[in-house]
C-alpha positions, 0 to 999 in steps of 0.5 A, a space after each residue: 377596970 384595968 386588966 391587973 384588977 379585973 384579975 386580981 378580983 378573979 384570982 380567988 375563985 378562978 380555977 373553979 369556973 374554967 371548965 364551964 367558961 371553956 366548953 372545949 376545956 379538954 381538946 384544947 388544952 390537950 391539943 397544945 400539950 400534944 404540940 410539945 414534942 421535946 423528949 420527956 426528960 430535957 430540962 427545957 426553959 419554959 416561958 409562960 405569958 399571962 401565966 395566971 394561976 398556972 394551969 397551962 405550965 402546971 400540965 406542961 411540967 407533969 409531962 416534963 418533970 425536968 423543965 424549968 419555968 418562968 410564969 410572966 403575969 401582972 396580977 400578983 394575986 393571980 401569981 399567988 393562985 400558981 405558988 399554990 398550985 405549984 406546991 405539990 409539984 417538984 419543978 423549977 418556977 420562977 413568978 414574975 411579975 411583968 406586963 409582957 405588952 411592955 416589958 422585954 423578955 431578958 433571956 432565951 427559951 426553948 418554949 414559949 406558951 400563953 393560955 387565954 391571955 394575949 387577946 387582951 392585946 392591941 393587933 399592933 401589941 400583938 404583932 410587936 410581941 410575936 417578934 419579941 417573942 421570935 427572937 426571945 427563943 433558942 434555936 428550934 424553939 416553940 411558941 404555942 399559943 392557946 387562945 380566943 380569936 375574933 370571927 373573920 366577919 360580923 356574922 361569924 363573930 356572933 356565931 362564936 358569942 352566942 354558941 359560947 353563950 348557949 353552951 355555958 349556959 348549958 352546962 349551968 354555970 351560975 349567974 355570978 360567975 357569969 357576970 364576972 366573965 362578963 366584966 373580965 371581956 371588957 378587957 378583951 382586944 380580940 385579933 382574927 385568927 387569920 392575921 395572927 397567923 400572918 404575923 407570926 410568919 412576919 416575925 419569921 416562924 416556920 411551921 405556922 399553924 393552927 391545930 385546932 378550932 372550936 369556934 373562937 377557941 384556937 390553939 396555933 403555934 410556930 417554929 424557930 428554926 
């Protein structure tokens, strides 16, 4: 199954399962918004890759009411999802649909953020993206990236697997959702969090971190000065 499938599939019910397949749903979409230090009322242009249903943008626009929005996804159906979504909120979007693996970015941002997305990346897509996205940002742009990375060693990999495994299942999510999940990760290109980072200061962003860690879930960002 192609990743546009396995999303489009997903697209209908895939809201629902979100904070049972993330155990650390609240930190770790609330440490990449905390990361947005722009002032509230600055019409910020916002690139969202792999936007999928819209959530990560959708909190980003209740903090910032005056920003415009560009969600990038190759799965219509999941882009659908977002329309839906954004419909009680009074902002700018614009749905794309593009594979941004492949596809330029055709203009400048202010901020860029991803959610859950880029490990479906080779290391050498993921390395040419972050450049892309280098210079498809404005002066003082953001890059913030919320995802899944791969353990350093085969150890710490199965400790990620099986502490995720054990905490979903903890909080009784339904076999059906489960396998879904399970047939989504056969997409899954994971990187190390330690090489992603050393690519971004390789594409030239400053203040390269990681802010926050929850076995495989990581939020890390960068800044173009």
């Amino acid at each position: 199954m192609s990743i546009k499938n396995a999303f489009d599939t997903a697209a209908q019910d895939y809201n629902q399962a979100r904070k049972q397949l993330i155990p650390c749903f609240d930190d770790f979409y609330g440490t990449a918004l905390e990361l947005i230090l722009f002032e509230t009322k600055d019409r910020l242009n916002v690139l969202d890759l792999g936007a999928g249903t819209g959530l990560f943008s959708s909190l980003v626009a209740q903090l910032y009411p005056y920003a415009e929005f560009t969600l990038y996804d190759l799965s219509d159906k999941m882009l659908e999802q977002a329309k839906k979504r954004f419909s009680d909120i009074r902002v700018n979007v614009e749905y794309v649909i593009k594979d941004y693996s492949i596809d330029l970015i055709e203009r400048k941002f202010d901020l860029i953020i991803s959610a859950l997305s880029i490990h479906h990346l080779t290391d050498a897509e993921k390395e040419t993206l972050f450049s892309r996205v280098f210079s498809s940002l404005n002066s003082n742009g953001l890059f913030i990236n919320a995802d899944q990375v791969r353990g350093e060693t085969p150890y710490e990999e199965e400790i990620y697997k099986s502490t995720w495994l054990k905490q979903i299942q903890e909080k009784g999510i339904a076999q059906q959702t489960l396998d879904a999940a399970f047939e989504r990760m056969k997409e899954d290109k994971m990187s190390t969090l330690s090489d992603q980072l050393s690519w971004l200061k390789k594409a030239g962003f400053s203040e390269v971190n990681c802010w926050y860690r929850n076995f495989s879930f990581v939020v890390y960002s960068g800044l173009k000065l």
